[in-house]
Structures are given as C-alpha cells and as structure tokens.
N, C-alpha and C positions, 0 to 999 in steps of 0.2 A: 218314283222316278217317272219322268215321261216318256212317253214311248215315240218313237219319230215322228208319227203324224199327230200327236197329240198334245205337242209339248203346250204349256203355257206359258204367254211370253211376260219374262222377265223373272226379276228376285222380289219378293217383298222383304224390304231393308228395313220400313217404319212398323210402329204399335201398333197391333192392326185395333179399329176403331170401335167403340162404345157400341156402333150397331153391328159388328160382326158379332159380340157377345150377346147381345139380345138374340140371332140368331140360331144362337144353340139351343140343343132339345133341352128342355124344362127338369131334367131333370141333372143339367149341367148349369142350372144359371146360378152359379157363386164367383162373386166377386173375385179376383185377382187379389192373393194376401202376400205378402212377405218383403223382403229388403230387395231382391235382385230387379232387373228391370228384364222382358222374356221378348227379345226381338224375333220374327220370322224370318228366317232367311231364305228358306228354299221350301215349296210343296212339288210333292210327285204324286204320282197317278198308281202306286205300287208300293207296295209295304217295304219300307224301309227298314232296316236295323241297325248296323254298323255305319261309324262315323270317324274321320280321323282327318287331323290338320298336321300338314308338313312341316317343319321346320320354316320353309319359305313361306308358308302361310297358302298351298293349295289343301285345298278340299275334297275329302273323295269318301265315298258313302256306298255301301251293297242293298242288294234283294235278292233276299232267301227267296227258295221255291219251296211257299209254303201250301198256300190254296189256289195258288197259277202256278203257269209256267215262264215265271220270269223274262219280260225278253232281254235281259240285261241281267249280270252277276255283279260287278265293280264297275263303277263308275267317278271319272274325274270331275267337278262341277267348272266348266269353265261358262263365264260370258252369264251366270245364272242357269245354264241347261247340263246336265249330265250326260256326258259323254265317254262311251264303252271304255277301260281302261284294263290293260294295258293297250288292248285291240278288239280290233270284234272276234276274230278267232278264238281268243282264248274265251270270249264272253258265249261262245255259240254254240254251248250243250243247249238241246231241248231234249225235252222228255219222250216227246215221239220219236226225236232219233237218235237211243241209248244204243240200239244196237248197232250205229255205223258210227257213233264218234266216241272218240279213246277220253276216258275218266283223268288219265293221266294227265294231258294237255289242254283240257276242257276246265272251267270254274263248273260245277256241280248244283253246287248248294250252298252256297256263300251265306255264312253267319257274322264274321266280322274282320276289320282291317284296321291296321296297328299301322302310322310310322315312328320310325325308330330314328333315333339320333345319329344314326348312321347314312341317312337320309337314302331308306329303301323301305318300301311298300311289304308289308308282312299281312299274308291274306286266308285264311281260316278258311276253308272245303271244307265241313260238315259231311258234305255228300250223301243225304238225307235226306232227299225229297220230298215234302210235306210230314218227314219228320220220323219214315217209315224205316223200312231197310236201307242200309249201307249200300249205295253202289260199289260191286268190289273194283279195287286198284282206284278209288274217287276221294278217299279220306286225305288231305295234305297239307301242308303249311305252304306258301306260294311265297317266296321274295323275288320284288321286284324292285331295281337300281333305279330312283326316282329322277339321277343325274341321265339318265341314256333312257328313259320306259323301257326298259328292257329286263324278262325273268331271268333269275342270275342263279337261282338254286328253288328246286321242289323237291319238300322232305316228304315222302310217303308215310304212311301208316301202317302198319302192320295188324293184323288180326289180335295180335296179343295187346295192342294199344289203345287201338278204336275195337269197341265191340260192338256186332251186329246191333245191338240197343243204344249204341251210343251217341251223341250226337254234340260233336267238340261246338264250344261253342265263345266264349271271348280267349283274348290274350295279351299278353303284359310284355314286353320286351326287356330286357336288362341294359342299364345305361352304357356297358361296354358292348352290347352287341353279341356277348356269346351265349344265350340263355334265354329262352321261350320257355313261359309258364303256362298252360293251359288250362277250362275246364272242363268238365263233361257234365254235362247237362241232361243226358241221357238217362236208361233203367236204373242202370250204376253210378252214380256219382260216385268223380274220380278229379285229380289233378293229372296234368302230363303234363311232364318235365323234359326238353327238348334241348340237346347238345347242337346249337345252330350250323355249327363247325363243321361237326362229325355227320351232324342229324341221325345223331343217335335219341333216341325216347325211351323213356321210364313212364310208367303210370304207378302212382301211386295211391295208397287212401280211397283205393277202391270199395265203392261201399260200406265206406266209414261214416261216420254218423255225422261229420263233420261237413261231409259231399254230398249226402241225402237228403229228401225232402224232410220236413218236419211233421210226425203224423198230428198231430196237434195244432195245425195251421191249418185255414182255408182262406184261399184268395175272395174278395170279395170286388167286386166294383160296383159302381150307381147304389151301393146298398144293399145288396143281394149276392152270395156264393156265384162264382162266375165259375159255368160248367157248360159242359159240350151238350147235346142234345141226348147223347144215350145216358149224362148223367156224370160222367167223368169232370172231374173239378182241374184244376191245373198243377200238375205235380212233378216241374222241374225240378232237378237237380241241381249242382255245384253250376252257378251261373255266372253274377257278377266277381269282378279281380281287377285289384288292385296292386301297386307295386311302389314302395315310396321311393323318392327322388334317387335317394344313393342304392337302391335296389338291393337294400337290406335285410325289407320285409315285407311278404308276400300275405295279403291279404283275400279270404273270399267268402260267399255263404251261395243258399240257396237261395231261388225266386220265393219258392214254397218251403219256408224257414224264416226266422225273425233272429238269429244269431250270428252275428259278424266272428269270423277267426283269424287266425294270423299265425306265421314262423317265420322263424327265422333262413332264409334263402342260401344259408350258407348250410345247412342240413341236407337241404336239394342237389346242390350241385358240388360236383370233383369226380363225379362219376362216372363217368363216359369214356375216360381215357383209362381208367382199371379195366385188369383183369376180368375181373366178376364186381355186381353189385355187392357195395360193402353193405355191412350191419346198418351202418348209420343210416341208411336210403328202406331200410324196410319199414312196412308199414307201423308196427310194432313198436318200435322207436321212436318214427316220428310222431305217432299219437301223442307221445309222452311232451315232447318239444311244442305242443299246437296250445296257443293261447285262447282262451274267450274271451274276446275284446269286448261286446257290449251285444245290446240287441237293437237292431234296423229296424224290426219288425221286415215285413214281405219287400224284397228290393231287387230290382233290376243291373243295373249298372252302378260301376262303384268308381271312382277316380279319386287320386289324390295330385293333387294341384304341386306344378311346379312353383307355382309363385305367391303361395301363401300354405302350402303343405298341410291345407285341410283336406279331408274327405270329402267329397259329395256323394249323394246316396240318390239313388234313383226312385219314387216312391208310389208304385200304380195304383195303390189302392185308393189315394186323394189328390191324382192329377198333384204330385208335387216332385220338387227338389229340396233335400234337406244338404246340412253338413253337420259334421264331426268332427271335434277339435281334437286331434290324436296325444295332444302334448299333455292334457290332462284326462286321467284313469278314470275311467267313469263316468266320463260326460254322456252326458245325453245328447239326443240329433236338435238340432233347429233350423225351420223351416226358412229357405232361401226364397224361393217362388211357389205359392201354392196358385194353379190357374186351368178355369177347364177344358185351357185349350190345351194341357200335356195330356192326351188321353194315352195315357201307357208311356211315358218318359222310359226310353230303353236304353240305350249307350251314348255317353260321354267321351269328348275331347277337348283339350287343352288349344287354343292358340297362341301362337308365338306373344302375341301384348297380354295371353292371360284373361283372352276371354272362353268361357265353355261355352260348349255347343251340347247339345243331345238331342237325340232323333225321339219321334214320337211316333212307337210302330204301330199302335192301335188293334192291337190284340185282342182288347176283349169286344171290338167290333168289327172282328173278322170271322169269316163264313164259320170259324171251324165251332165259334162258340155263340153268334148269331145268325140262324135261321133264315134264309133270304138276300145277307147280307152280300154287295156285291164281288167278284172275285177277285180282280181289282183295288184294290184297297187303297186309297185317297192315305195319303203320311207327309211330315212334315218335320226339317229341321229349324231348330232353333237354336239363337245366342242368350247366353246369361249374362248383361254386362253392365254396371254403373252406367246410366245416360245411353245413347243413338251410339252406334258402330258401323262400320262400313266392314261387309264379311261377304264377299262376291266369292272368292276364288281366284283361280286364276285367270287371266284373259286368253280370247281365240289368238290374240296377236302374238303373242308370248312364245317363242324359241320352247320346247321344253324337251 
C-alpha cells in the first residue's frame, strides 16, 4: 500500500514489458508459462496480504503488521490509490500506542478481508503483531455494511478460541450469510466455526493433523529451503480455505503441508442455538467425516470460482497459479500462470465478470527471512484474465 506522501501515481492496467522482466534478479529470469494472461493492477509500498471484490466490483486489500508498523490496516482502492477503510480511526492502532488505543475499536493485525454476498466487508484481526503474542481483547471478526461503510457487528474472540500462539488467518463466508469458517495458522492449527448471528465460535480440529504443518515438508524458494536467519524454516499452519458455491463443502490445508481436505459444512454447523455442543461438532467425530482430496503440495491461497467451480491453488514455491478440477477424483493440479513476477502468490478473489485477482506478498523477501531486506516491503496485486481487463476499483467520484 502507499503511504500518503508516497503514493505512486496511478494503476498499471497493461502487461508490464519484456524489459521489466529482464529486470529481475538472475535468478528469477524464467519465462512466463501457462494458459492465464497475469495483468498488474495495483503496487504498494507495504506487504500486502488479503484481497477481496465486492459484489459491485470495489476493491479493497489489508497489511498485516508483520516486520513495520503498518500505517494502514484495510484499505478501499479507489481512483488506483488505497484509501483507509472503513476510516482512519478504525485504521489507527500503532504499535507505539498500544497502551492508549482500545484493541476492541482499533484493526490490529489485519490478515484478511472477505465480501459476502450480503454485501458487507468481513475483516479478520489476527491481532498479532509481527506474528508474536495476541494483543488481549484484539483478536475479531469485523463486519462492515458496504451499503452505508459503516461496522454493523464485531465478534470478539475469547481465550478458548484464539490462543495466545494463535494467529486466525483467512476466511470463507456462507452464501446465506449465517456461518464464518476460519483458520488458524498459528502453534495449533485449528478451524473456527463462527455463528455470525449469535457470534457465537467453536474451534475445532485443534491440532489435528489435518491443521498442522507437515513434518515431512520444507518450503523452499529460488531453490534453496527458505529459513529465518536463526534457522527456523516456515511452519504454518491451517492457512489457505476454500468454500464451494452452494457452501456445502468446506475445503483447507497447510502452507507447510502438500495435502488438500475437505467436509462436509453441514457437520460444522446447528450448533450455536443448542444447549451444549453436540457429538457431532467434536473433534472425534469430525476426523471420521474429513476427506483427502488430493495433494497441492505447499499452497497459500485456495479459491473456488463462482463461474467455472474450479479451484485455484496459490503456489510459492514456482511463482505460480494452478487449478483443480473438483468434479473429477483424483485429478491433478494444472498450471494457469507460472511467472516471476508472483513472488509468493497469497490470496485470491473472484470478480463479478469472473476475473481473479491475487496479491503477491513477497514473503520470502521480507526482513523476517532476508537479511538487510527492506522494512517496507514493495507488493503487488494482480488480475488473472483471458485478454486486457479494465480492474480500477471504484472511483473518488462515486457516492459510497
């Protein structure tokens, strides 16, 4: 994202050019392979993660506070610039002044933003500041009415939900609007299952093998194990989620894992307005009900397409996008864009005509696992779309 005095002016709409590719470090110069055509739409000055198109076709995209201190949590793209969203208020936790501004009212730690065909802004607090401790009373789910920008409900988190090592991180909305699926990306990999109504939360599959890294995987990029300086390799948890059209069945895996899963979402939810959790919501159970869909190998961001009900799989180990055809068992992934300009392809969104987007947060060339690296982090969204598209956002002129 740009920062007020720094913005760069305009969108880049076209393919950027033969010689911006020469440009790259040496040991990114591989051709561009696959079917999709990889337009840029927007660069920021700041690591990027979450991405999400409205219904009307606005644009709006976060930064975490992973190795800064963000000056910006959620942001709308209007006009090509990113602007505070809902307001700057809500956008105006810093790190230096935790002790005078309330966690409750403040964005945190923003990991990702959902809209919902409800047409309201669903915004993931992590509250996690470069990924360490929980700020308490900071962990939340944030909806905001995208008819009025206005927050219309914040579900907190509780200590039994979000744990001190935890660190929520995407989420899937239900096409009725009553059901938030989350994951936890955190010590523990977990699911959280969220009654939007009640905002009542279950966690489940708590350090199920299902939610965990894969000890048998190592991330690798440019061709070498991609590790922190004390040595530490990358070992997320339950990350990328998926939800298919009729919100049937609920799809996830780890970054640090190669095995896609799946359930059925009708196991998940009825539970909120009970008594007590029933049987059928314990962990125990649902192991029994959890599918092995195939293996992704290492994947970021997972989508399945309203308008052709493929998969797309995020895939950082070869700067690529793949898909997977769900309607036959056993298929294999194939590659959509392989190109070195996704360095860490993280999360996907659908546009209204059915183009994707996915941000490029550049992870494994940020401070925390290169050495010198600036704090600041240069990112960049992109479109995936047969031929040139026109993908601005909305305009400054525009009522909203």
């Amino acid at each position: 994202m740009k920062s007020p005095t720094g913005l760069r002016p305009g969108f880049a709409l076209a393919l950027l050019s033969g010689a911006a590719l020469m440009a790259l470090p040496a040991e990114a110069q591989v051709q561009p392979t696959g079917q999709g055509t990889l337009t840029q739409v927007a660069s920021f000055d700041h690591q990027v993660t979450g991405i999400t198109v409205s219904k009307d076709g606005r644009i709006f995209v976060n930064f975490p506070r992973w190795s800064e201190d963000a000056p910006v949590s959620v942001a709308e793209l209007k006009d090509g610039k990113p602007v505070p969203f809902p307001d700057a208020d809500w956008n105006g936790w810093r790190n230096a002044k935790s002790d005078t501004v309330d966690p409750k009212t403040h964005f945190v730690c923003v990991q990702s933003v959902v809209a919902d065909q409800q047409d309201r802004l669903w915004v993931v607090d992590a509250a996690a500041p470069a990924m360490a401790h929980v700020i308490k009373d900071g962990p939340k789910l944030v909806g905001i009415d995208l008819k009025t920008n206005q927050v219309v409900k914040t579900i907190p988190f509780d200590s039994s939900t979000v744990l001190q090592a935890s660190y929520i991180n995407d989420v899937r909305i239900a096409p009725d609007g009553k059901t938030a699926y989350l994951t936890d990306s955190g010590a523990e990999g977990a699911l959280i299952v969220v009654d939007l109504d009640s905002g009542s939360a279950k966690r489940v599959l708590s350090g199920h093998a299902s939610t965990m890294p894969d000890k048998s995987v190592t991330i690798q990029y440019d061709g070498t194990p991609l590790r922190r300086p004390d040595g530490r390799g990358v070992n997320f948890a339950a990350d990328g989620i998926a939800l298919t059209p009729d919100g049937k069945t609920l799809y996830w895996q780890a970054i640090k894992g190669k095995t896609l899963y799946s359930l059925p979402t009708d196991a998940l939810t009825g539970w909120a307005t009970a008594s007590f959790v029933p049987e059928m919501l314990s962990d125990r159970t649902l192991s029994g009900k959890i599918v092995t869909v195939g293996e992704n190998g290492p994947a970021d961001g997972l989508l399945i397409a309203r308008k052709d009900g493929r998969m797309y799989v995020t895939s950082p180990q070869d700067n690529s996008v793949k898909v997977r055809d769900l309607t036959q068992n056993g298929s294999s992934l194939t590659t959509l864009v392989r190109d070195p300009r996704l360095r860490w392809p993280d999360t996907f969104s659908e546009g209204p005509d059915g183009t994707i987007y996915v941000t490029t947060s550049h992870i494994q060339d940020s401070a925390d696992y290169k050495p010198g690296a600036p704090i600041s982090l240069p990112t960049e969204l992109w479109a995936i779309k047969p031929g040139a598209g026109e993908a601005t956002g909305s305009t400054g002129g525009a009522a909203r």
